[in-house]
N, C-alpha and C positions, 0 to 999 in steps of 0.2 A: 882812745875815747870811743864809745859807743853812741851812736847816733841813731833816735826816734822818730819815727816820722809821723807826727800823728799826735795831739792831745787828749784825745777820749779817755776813755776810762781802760780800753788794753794799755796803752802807750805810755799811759802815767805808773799802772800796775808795771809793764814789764820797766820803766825805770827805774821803780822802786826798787824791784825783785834785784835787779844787775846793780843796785848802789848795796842793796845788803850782802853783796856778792862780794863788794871792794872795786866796783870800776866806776870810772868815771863814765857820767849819762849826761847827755844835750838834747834834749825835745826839743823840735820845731812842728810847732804848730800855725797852719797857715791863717785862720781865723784871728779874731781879737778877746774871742773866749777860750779856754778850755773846757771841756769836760764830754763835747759830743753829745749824744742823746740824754745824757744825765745834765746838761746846762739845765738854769731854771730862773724865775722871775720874783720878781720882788712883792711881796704881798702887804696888807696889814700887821702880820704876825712876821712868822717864818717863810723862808724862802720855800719854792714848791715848785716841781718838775715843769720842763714847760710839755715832754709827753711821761704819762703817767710809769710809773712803777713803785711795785711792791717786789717783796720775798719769797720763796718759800721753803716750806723745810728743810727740802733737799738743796738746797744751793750753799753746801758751806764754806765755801770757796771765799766769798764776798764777805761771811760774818766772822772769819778768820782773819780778814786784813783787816774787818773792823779792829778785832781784840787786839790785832798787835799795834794801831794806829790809837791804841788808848779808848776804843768808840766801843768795848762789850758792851756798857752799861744802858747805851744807846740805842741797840735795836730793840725794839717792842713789839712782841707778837700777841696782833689782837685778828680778833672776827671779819673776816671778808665776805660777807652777802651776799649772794648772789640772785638773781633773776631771769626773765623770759618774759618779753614782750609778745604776746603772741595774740591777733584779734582781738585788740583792745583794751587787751588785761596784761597788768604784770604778774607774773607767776613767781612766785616764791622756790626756790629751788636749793635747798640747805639739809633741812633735817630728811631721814626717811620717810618721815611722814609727809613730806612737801614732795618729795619726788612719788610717792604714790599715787598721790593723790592729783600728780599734774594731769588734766583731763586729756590732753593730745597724746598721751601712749597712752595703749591698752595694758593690761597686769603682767600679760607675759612680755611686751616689749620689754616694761620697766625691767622687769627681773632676767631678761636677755645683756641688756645696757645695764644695770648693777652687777655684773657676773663679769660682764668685763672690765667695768671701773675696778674690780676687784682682781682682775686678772685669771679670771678662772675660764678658761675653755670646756664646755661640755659637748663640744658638736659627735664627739665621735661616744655619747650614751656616760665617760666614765671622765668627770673632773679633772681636769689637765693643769694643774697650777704653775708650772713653766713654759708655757707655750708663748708666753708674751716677754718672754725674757731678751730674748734675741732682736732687735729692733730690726737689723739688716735683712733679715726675712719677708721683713714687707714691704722691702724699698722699694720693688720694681708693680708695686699691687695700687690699685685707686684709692681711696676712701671708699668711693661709693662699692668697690669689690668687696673690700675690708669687713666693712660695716654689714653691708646683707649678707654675708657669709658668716662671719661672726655673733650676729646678733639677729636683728628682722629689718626688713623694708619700711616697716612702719617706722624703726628707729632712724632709720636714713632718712627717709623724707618728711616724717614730721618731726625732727629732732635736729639732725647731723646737718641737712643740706642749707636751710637757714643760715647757719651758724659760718660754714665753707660759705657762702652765697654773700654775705658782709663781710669776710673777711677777703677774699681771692675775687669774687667775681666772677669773669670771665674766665680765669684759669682755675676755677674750683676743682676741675676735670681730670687738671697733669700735677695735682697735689697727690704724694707719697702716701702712704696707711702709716709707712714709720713716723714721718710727723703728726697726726694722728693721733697715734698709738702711744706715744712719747705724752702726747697733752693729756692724755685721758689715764694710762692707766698709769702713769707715775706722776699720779698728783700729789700735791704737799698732805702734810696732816690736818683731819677731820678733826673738830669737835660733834661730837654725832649727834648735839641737842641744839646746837648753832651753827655751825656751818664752816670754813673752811678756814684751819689758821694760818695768815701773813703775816711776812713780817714789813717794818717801816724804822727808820732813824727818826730819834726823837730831833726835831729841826730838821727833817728832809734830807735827802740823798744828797743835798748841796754842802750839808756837814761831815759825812765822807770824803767826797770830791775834795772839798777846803784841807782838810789833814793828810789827805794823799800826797795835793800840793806843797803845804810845809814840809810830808816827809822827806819828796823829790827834790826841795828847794826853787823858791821862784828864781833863780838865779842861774837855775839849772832848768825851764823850760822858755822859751822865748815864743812871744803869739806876734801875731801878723808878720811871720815868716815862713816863706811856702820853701820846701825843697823841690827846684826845680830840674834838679839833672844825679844819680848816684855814677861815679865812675868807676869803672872796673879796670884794673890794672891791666894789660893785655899780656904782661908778660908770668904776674903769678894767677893770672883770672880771679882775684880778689878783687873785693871792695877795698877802693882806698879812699874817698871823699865824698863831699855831697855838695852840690852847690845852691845855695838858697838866696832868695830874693825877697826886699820887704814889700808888702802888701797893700801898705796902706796910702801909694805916691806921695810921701811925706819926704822920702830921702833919694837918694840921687838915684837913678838904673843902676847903677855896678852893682855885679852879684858877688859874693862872699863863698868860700871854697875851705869847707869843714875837713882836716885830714880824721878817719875815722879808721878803726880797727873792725867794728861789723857795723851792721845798720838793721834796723828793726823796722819794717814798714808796716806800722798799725793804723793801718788807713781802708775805703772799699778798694775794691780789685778793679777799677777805674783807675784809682790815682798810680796804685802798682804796677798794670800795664804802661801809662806814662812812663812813668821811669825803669822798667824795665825791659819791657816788651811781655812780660808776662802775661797771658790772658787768661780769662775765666769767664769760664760758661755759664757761671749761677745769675740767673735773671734777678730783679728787685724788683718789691714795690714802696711807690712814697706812701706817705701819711698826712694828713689834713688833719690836724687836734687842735681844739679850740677847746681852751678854759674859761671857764663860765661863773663869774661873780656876783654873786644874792644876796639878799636879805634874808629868801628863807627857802628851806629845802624844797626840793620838786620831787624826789625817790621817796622809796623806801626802803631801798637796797643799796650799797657800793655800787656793783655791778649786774646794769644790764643789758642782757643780749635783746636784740632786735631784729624778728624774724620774716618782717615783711619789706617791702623795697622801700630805702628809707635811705637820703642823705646821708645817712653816717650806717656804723654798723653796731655801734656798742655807746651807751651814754654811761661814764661812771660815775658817781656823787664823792668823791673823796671825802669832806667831810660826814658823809655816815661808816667813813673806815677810822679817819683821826679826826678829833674834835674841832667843832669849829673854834670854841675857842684858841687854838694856836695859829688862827689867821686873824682874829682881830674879831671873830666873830663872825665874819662872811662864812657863808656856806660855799663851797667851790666842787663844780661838776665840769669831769671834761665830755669832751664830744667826739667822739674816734673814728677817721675815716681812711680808710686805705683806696688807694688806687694803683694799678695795673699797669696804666701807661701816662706817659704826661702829656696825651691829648686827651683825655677827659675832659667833662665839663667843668665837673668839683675842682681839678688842680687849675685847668687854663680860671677858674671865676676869680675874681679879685677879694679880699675879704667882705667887702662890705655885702657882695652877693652873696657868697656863700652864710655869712650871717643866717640872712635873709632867708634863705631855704632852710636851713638849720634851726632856727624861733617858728618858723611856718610850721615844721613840721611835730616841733616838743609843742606847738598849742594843739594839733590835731588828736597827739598822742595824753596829754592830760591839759584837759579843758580850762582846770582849777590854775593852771599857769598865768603868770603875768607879765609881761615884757617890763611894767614899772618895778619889780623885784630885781632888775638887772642893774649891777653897781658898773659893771666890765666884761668884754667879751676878749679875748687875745688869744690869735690865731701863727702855731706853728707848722713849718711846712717842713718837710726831709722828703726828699727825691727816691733816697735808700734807703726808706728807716727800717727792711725785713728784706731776708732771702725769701724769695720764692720756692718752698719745700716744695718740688716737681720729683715725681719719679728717678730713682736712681741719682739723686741730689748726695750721698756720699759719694759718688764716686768724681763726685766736680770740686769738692770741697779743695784749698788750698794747703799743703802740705806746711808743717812749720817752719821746714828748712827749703829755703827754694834753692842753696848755693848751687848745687848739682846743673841746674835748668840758667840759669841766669849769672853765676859766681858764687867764688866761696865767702861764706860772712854774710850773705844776706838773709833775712829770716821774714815773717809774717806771723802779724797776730790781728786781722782787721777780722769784719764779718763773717767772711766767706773759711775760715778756722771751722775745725771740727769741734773746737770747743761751742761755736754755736747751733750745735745742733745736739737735736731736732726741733729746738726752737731759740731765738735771738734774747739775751737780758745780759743786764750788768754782771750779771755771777762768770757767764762766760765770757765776755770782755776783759774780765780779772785772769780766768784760767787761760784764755789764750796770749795774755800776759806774761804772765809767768813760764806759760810752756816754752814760749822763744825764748824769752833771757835766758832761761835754765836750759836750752841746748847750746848758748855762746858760751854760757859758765860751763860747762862739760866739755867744749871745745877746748878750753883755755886748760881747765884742769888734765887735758889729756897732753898738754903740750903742744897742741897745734898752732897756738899762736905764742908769738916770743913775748907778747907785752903780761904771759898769764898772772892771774892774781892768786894770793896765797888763802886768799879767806875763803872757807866755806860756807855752804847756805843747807840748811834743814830742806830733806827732799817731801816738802807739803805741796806739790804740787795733783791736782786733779785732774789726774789723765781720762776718769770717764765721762764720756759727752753726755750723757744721762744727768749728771748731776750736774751740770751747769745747765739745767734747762726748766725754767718756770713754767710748770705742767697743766696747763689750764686749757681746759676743749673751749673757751672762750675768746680768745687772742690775747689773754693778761701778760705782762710783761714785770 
């Protein structure tokens, strides 16, 4: 048996992957839900993320497990909006003519910062259209190096730092160019008379999840059970067991002792140091997202950025990406707020505070607001919900195979995976999924292990980190 540790959305993926394989899979997940950042809430209509996500073109990783989970017909790519709160105005930021005409760059910024959206270098007089190809080039460079070398200063400070300033904060500084460079110039497909196409599941990303789980079998994940201890054989340094505990003080203390063949820990690099001693350097930050229930829209855009100091760092309208009518008619807007460290004020406030500064500030930003439009407000928190892309962040990343470091049969597919990078979404959650099962299945196929299985698996897996990375200079996920 193969043992998961972890329910998210890798952990479910890589059991899929090793049951299409022919092995026997056990998730334990220590929660009472599955699914990880992809969990979502109950609405009028359909169910809806409780933190936001969409698609995008390049992620085929995700829309390939739809197609084989029966869901092709299901994803729907429509228009994503975008904007810029900047001095009291929303700016429009979609067509060419919207980015021309944004008044905070001058003609040459814009067309410095369009050369690069397009990946063209001109610094050295003659058009370089591979220069942005190599990501790892800019690992060890700032943004703010990045950007005034590549484009203008004006692009950095009235454009770029904003944007890094809501998202990191106080770490804006020891953020990479490769992440970066990763959101900007490999972004999804343009409609060039509307704005940028996403994709979404007709019924929300909770309709993936649900068929994931049938494919895996409820029967085959168990929740409110933590794995608390993995054992390493001392004589072949394999993994032989896992010992789990239930979570819910329902049933007695005695733990439970899984015999396992490997073990997959799709979990952060917290829980895997616990059980392994494994550590990792990759810092996090949490998220504060509050979903916001109307009677009637307050944007005019999906998505906007927020360039002055402000409670949160991006407000998104979801229903002007999918219609309101598939919640019942409520209009629904989240409210996205990262933090750094968790002595902040925003993480230490209690919800009803953070509300409170949250409504204070959408009345200052459009006047026409009304606190009696609000049906609901419902506030999620994650401690981890993003690496902190710091300088030299590939070279911290978790390898897929840790057996070498810790024993043989153990693997990883949480966060800290290469597949999430240069930036974190379900597409790579799926790839690092799959990357760990498919090197136990390579293991077994080579004869390393006595219990190997005869069946083969189609090698779809997506080995580049480029494509598992929803490309938005925005923080879209």
């Amino acid at each position: 048996m193969i043992g998961v540790v972890g329910g998210g959305i890798a952990g479910l993926a890589a059991a899929y992957r090793l049951q299409q394989a022919g092995h026997e899979v056990q998730v334990f997940e220590a929660t009472e839900t599955v699914g990880g950042l992809a969990a979502v809430y109950e609405t009028a209509g359909d169910d809806i993320e409780r933190f936001y996500h969409h698609l995008s073109k390049s992620e085929e990783t995700i829309v390939a497990l739809a197609e084989e989970l029966g869901l092709g017909d299901r994803v729907e790519w429509r228009i994503g909006t975008n904007g810029y709160y900047v001095d009291g105005t929303a700016h429009p930021l979609n067509t060419p003519l919207d980015i021309i005409t944004y008044p905070h760059l001058s003609l040459y910024d814009t067309f410095r910062l369009g050369l690069l959206t397009l990946g063209v270098d001109i610094r050295d007089g003659i058009p370089d259209l591979d220069a942005y190809d190599d990501l790892a080039a800019y690992e060890h460079m700032t943004v703010r190096e990045f950007v005034e070398k590549h484009t203008t200063t004006g692009v950095y400070e009235s454009f770029v730092d904003p944007l890094l300033d809501g998202k990191y904060g106080d770490r804006k500084h020891d953020v990479s160019a490769a992440w970066f460079l990763g959101r900007v110039r490999f972004r999804g497909e343009r409609d060039p008379l509307r704005g940028e196409v996403l994709g979404y599941f007709d019924g929300g990303f909770g309709v993936l999840l649900d068929a994931l789980i049938d494919a895996v079998g409820r029967e085959n994940i168990m929740t409110n059970t933590s794995v608390t201890d993995i054992t390493i054989d001392s004589e072949t340094n394999a993994v032989s067991s896992l010992t789990v505990t239930d979570t819910t003080g329902s049933k007695d203390d005695t733990d439970t002792m899984y015999s396992v063949d490997s073990a997959i820990v799709a979990t952060m690099p917290n829980v895997l140091e616990s059980l392994t001693g494994y550590t990792c350097d990759i810092d996090f930050q949490g998220a504060v997202c509050g979903l916001m229930s109307m009677d009637e829209s307050v944007l005019d855009t999906y998505w906007l950025n927020i360039a002055h100091d402000a409670p949160f760092g991006a407000l998104i309208e979801h229903t002007n990406f999918v219609d309101p009518e598939r919640y019942g008619g409520d209009h629904l807007m989240y409210i996205a707020a990262y933090v750094q460290d968790q002595t902040e004020d925003l993480w230490q406030a209690d919800d009803e505070s953070v509300q409170k500064q949250w409504l204070t500030e959408i009345e200052s930003m459009f006047p026409e607001f009304s606190r009696q439009n609000i049906n609901d407000i419902r506030i999620s928190r994650n401690p981890r919900a993003a690496p902190i892309y710091e300088r030299g962040y590939l070279d911290l990343v978790i390898p897929y195979d840790i057996g070498e470091t810790v024993g043989d049969g153990i693997y990883y597919a949480g966060m800290a995976s290469a597949a999430q990078y240069p930036e974190r979404s379900l597409n790579g959650g799926v790839v690092a999924g799959y990357e760990a099962a498919d090197r136990i299945t390579e293991t077994f196929d080579n004869g390393e292990n006595t219990t190997q299985s005869s069946t083969d698996i189609d090698d779809t897996r997506n080995t580049n980190p480029m494509q598992s990375s929803t490309v938005r200079p925005d923080g879209g996920s």
